[in-house]
Structures are given as C-alpha cells and as structure tokens.
C-alpha positions in Angstrom: 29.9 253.6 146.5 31.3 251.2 144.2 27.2 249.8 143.8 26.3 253.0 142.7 29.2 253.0 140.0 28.0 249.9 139.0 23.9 251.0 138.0 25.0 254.0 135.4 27.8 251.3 133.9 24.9 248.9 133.5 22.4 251.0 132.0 24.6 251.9 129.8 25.2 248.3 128.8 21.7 248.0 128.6 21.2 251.1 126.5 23.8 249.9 124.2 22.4 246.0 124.4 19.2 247.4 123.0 20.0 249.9 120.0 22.3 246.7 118.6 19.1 244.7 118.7 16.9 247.6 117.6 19.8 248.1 114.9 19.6 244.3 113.8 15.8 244.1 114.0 15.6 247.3 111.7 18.1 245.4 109.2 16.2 242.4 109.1 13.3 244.3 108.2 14.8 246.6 105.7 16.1 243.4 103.8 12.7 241.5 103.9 10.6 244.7 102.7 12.8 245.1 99.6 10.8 244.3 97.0 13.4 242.0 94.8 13.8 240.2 98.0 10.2 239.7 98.4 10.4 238.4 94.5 13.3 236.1 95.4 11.1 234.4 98.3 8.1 234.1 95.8 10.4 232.5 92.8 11.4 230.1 96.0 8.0 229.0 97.0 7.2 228.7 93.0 9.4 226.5 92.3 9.3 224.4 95.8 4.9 224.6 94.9 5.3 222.8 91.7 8.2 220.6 91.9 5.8 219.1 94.6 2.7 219.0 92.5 4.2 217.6 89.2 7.9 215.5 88.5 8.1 217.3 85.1 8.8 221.0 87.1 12.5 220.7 88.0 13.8 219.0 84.9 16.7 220.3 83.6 15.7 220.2 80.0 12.2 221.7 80.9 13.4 224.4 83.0 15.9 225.4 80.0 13.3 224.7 77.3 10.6 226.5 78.7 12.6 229.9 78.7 11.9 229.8 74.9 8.1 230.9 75.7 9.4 234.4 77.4 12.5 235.4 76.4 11.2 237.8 73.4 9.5 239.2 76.1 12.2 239.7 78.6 14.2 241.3 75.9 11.4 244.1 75.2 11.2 244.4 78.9 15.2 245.5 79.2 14.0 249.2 77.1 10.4 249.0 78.9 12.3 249.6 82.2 14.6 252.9 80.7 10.9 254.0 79.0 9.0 253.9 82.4 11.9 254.9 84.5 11.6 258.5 82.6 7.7 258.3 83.2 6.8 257.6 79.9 4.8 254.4 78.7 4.9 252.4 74.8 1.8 250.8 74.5 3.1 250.2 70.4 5.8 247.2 70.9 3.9 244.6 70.0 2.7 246.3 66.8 5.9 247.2 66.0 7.1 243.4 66.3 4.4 242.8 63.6 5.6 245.9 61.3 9.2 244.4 61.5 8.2 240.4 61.1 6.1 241.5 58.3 8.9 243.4 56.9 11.2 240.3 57.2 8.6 237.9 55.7 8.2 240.4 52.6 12.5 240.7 52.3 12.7 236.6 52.9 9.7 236.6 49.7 11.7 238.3 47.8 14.6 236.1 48.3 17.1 238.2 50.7 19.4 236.3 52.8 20.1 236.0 56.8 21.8 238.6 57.0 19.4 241.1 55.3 16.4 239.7 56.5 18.1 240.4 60.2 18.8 244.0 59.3 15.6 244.5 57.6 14.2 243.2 61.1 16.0 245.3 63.3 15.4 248.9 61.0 12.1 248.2 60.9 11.7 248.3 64.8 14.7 251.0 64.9 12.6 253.5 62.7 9.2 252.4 64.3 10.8 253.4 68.3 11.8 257.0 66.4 8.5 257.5 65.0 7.3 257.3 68.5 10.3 259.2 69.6 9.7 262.3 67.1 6.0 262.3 68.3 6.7 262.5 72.0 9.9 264.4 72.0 9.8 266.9 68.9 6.1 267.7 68.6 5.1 267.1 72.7 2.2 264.6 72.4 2.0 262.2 75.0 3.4 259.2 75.1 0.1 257.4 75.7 -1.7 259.0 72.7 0.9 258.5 70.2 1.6 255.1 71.4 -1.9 254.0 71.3 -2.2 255.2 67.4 1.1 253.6 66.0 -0.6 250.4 68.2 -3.0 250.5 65.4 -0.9 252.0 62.6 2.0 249.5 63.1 0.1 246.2 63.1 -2.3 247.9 60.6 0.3 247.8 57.6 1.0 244.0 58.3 -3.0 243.0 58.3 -3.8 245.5 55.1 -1.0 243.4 53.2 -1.6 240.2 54.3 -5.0 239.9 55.5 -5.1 236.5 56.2 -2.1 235.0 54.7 1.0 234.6 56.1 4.9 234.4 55.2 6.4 231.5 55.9 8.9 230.7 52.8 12.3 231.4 55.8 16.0 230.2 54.8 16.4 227.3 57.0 19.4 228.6 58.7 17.5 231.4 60.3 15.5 229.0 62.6 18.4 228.3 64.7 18.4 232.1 66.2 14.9 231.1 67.9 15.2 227.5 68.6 19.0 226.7 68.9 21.0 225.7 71.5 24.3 227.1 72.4 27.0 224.4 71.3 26.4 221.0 72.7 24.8 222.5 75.9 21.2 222.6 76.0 21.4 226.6 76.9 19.1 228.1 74.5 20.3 230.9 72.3 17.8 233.4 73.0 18.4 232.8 76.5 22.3 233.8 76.2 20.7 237.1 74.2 19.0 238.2 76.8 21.2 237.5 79.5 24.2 239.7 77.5 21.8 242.5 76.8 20.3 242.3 80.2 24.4 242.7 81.3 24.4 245.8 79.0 21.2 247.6 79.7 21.9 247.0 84.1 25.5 248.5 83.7 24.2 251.6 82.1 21.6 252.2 84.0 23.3 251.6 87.3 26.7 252.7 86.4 26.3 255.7 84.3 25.9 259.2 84.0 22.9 258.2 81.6 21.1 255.7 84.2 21.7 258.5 86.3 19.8 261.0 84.1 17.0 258.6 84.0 16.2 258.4 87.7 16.4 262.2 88.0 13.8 262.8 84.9 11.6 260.3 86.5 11.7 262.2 89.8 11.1 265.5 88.2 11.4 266.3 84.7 11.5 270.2 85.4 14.1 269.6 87.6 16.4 267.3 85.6 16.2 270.4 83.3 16.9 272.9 85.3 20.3 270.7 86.2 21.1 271.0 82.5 20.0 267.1 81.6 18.5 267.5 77.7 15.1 265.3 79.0 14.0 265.3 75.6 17.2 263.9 74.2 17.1 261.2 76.7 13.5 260.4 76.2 13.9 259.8 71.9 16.8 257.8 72.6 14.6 255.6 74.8 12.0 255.2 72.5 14.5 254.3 70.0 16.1 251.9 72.1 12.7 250.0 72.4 12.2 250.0 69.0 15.3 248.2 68.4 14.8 245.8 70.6 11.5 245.1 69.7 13.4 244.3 66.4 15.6 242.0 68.4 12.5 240.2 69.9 10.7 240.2 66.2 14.2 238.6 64.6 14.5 235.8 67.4 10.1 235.3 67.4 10.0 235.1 63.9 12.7 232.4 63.8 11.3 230.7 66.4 8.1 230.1 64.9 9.1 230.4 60.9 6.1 232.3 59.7 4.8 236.0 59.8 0.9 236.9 60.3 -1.1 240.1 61.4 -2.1 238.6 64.5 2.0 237.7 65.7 2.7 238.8 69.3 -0.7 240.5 70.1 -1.9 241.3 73.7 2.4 241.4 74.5 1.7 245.5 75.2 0.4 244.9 78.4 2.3 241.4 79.1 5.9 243.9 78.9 4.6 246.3 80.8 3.3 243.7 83.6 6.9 242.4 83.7 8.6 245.8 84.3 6.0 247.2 87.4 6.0 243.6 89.3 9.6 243.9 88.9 9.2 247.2 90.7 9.9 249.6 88.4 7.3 252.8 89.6 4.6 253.9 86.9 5.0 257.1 87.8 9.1 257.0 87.4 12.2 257.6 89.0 12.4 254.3 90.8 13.4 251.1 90.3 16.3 248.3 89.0 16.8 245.8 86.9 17.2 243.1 89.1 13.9 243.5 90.2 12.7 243.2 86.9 14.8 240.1 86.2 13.5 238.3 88.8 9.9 239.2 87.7 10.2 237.9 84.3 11.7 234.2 85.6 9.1 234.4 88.1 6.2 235.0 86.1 7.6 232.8 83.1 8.1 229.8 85.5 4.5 230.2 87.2 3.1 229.8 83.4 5.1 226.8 82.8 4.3 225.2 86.2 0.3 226.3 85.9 0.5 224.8 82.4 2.4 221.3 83.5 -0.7 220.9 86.2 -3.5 221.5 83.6 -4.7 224.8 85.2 -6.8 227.2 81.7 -5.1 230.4 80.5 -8.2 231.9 82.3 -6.5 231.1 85.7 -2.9 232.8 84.2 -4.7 235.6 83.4 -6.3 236.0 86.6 -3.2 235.1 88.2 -0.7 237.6 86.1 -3.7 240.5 87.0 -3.7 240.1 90.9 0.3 240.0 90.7 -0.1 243.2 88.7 -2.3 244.9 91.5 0.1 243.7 93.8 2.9 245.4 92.5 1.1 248.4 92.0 -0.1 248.3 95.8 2.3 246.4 97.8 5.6 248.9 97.9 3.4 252.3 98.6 2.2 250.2 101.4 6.3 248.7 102.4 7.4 252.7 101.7 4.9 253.8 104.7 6.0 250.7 106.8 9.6 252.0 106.5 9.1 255.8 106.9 7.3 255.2 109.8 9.5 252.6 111.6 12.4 254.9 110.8 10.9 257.6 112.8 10.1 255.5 115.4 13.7 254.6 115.3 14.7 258.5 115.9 12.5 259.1 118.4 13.6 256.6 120.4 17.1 257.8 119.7 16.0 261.1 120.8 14.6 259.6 123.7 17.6 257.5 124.6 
C-alpha cells in the first residue's frame, strides 16, 4: 500500500523535475535568440579576434580615438530609429549634412561667430527634416520618393555654389566640438554628445506615451488612428527630429575636419540606415530598441577600426558591412519562427502533462 503511495508522489516529482528543466532550457534559449544579446556576443568575439591579431586593438587611447570616425553617424542613427520605427525611411541625411555644412561654411565666410555658425548649422538641418516632413505628412507622398529627390536637391545647392571649391576659413575655437577631449580625460567630446542624446532619445522611446505611439503606428498605422494617435503629427515630428540631428552631426563633422565641400558625408544614407536594422530595428516597423542599435554602431565602428589596424581594403568593409546587413534583415524572421514554434511545443507538452 504504502509502495503504491509512493509511484504517483514520484511522478509527480518527476513531472515537476522536468517542466523546471524545460522552464530553464526555454529561458536560456529566449536569452540567447535575443538579438542585442546575439550583438553583445559578436562585439565580444570582435574585440577578443583583434586584440589577438594586432597590439594596437585594445589601447585605451585607440579605442577612445577611434570613436571619432562614427560618432556623426551614431548621432543620425538616434532619429533613423524613431523614422523606421513608424515605417517610414530618409534616404536625404546625408545631403542634408551637406546643405547645413555648406550653410555654415558660407555664415563662417562672411565672418559670423561660434555661436551663429552653430545655429545656422542646426536650422539648416531643422528646416531641411520639415521639408521632408511637409512632403510626407501634408501632401502624402512617400517617404521614399520625397526622400530620394531632396537626396539630390539638398546636396545639389552645396555642389551648384561651390563646385569644386571648398570653405575652410573656420574660427579656431570651433575645432574643439569635433576633435576635443572632455577636460584632461581623453573622452572625446562627440562621444559624450552622443551618449547624452542617446540617454534622451531611449527614455522617450521606451518610457513614453510618444515611444509608445511609435510602436503602435509601426504595427498598424490605420489602427494607431482608429485609437485616436494623430500618425501624421508624429510622423513630421520625426522627420524634423532627423533633420536636427543631422545638423548636430554636420556642426560636430564640420569641426572635425574644418572645411566644407559638395562631396562631405556622401554614401552615409545607406551607412545610418545599416546601423539602425543590424541593431534590429524592423524595416517594416513597429519593432525594435535602442540598445540594440547601440550595440550595432560600437560593433560595426570597432570591426572598421580593427579591419583597418590589420591592413584589410575598404573593399573587404564593404563586403563585410553588406553580409551583416543581410543578416539582420534575415536572421530574427528566422529566431521569430524558432521561438513561436518552441513555445507551442512548450504548450503542448503542457497540455499533454
């Protein structure tokens, strides 16, 4: 009698033994097929890969200094993310970082200081992202057409005036917002930028009744309408947004560098938008975070910097950047199917149990 009390009290141990190892095991695989995790492990490997194959990698001062190559990028990526999110695309951002160095090179000619050459850099980009916004939001034109003429109009104002000449006669002073150094520390400036907007643009988009909206127009615009969300408010503010920061990046490239031509920041279109889908941000919208997208832009900045310090072309970066790309693209459809269909293996078994 008391062996047969004994078999139901052990199967039910075992029954309980094995949903806390089938819990566990589901865990462990719903952290590894996150896709910022999956980043993580790759920034890892990077940076274990070519501290092995050159001494130069892990430096301190190199790690720091090398930030200076991607950071304008990073910056435009912070809007890119808000832009995609609501299913949209800007194909325009690096035309409009022409349009607003060329107008800071023509205020600086004329003998304007900092300040106004800083605010002259920034309106420029401002009113550039609500050109784009009127087009897309007032008049309904896609995004993708009326991005892909200002592409053209945008740079086109900087290469009619200068051709090409360039401006390069910059106060002094200026330099240090692209090639300083935060106080005695060798933290670059633009890096602390980036970080504090980065701080900004995450807590609104995760904390907020507007990052909220943005998921929900990405999902379904006709819905997010239906739930009384003004989509087309939301979508001009965005563009604006990116417009502005794209005078951010322009202010802090143009320093950097101390010149202005036509040519300044081209290809950087498709460089952005690279950044914001490996960080897994979906094309089509309504998914996505910007810790993913953080940890793209360090990872794909670093893997330049290492790939440069071994004497590998800018062919193989290309190459490189491209299969990442068609990674991202590919990889979390493929980790979404994994999940749904572990999960309802998971119930049945439940079911079954």
């Amino acid at each position: 009698m008391q062996q047969a009390d004994r078999q139901p009290k052990q199967e039910l141990v075992n029954i309980s033994r094995l949903i806390d190892e089938n819990s566990l095991k589901e865990k462990l695989i719903l952290l590894f097929t996150k896709w910022e995790v999956l980043l993580g492990i790759l920034l890892v490997f990077e940076f274990i890969l070519f501290s092995n194959l050159s001494p130069y990698f892990l430096d301190y001062f190199n790690l720091m200094n090398s930030t200076f190559n991607f950071m304008e990028k990073a910056i435009m990526a912070l809007p890119m993310i808000y832009i995609i999110m609501s299913g949209d695309i800007d194909i325009s951002i690096a035309s409009i970082i022409a349009l607003s160095s060329f107008a800071m090179g023509y205020a600086a000619s004329m003998g304007m200081n900092v300040a106004g050459i800083i605010l002259i850099g920034l309106a420029a980009g401002t009113l550039a992202g609500m050109f784009n916004g009127f087009f897309v939001t007032i008049l309904k034109m896609p995004a993708i057409a009326v991005t892909l003429a200002t592409q053209s109009l945008f740079r086109g104002v900087s290469q009619a005036v200068l051709g090409d000449q360039a401006y390069t006669e910059y106060p002094k002073s200026m330099a240090f917002l692209g090639q300083g150094y935060v106080g005695d520390t060798l933290i670059p400036f633009e890096l602390v930028i980036f970080l504090l907007l980065a701080a900004v643009m995450g807590f609104i988009l995760h904390k907020t009744r507007y990052g909220r909206k943005l998921y929900a127009i990405g999902s379904s615009r006709e819905a997010a309408r239906f739930a009384g969300i003004n989509v087309s408010r939301i979508r001009f503010i965005n563009f604006t947004l990116m417009g502005l920061f794209c005078g951010i990046a322009a202010v802090l490239l143009t320093s950097r560098i101390g010149s202005t031509r036509p040519n300044i920041a081209l290809g950087w279109d498709m460089e952005v938008i690279t950044l914001v889908v490996l960080g897994g941000v979906s094309i089509s919208g309504g998914k996505g975070n910007l810790f993913g997208v953080i940890m793209a832009i360090f990872l794909l900045g670093y893997l330049k910097f290492g790939m440069g310090l071994i004497n590998l072309s800018a062919k193989v970066m290309v190459i490189t950047t491209g299969l990442l790309l068609v990674i991202a693209v590919l990889l979390p459809g493929f980790l979404d199917g994994v999940k749904a269909r572990r999960k309802l293996k998971s119930q049945q078994m439940a079911s079954t149990l």
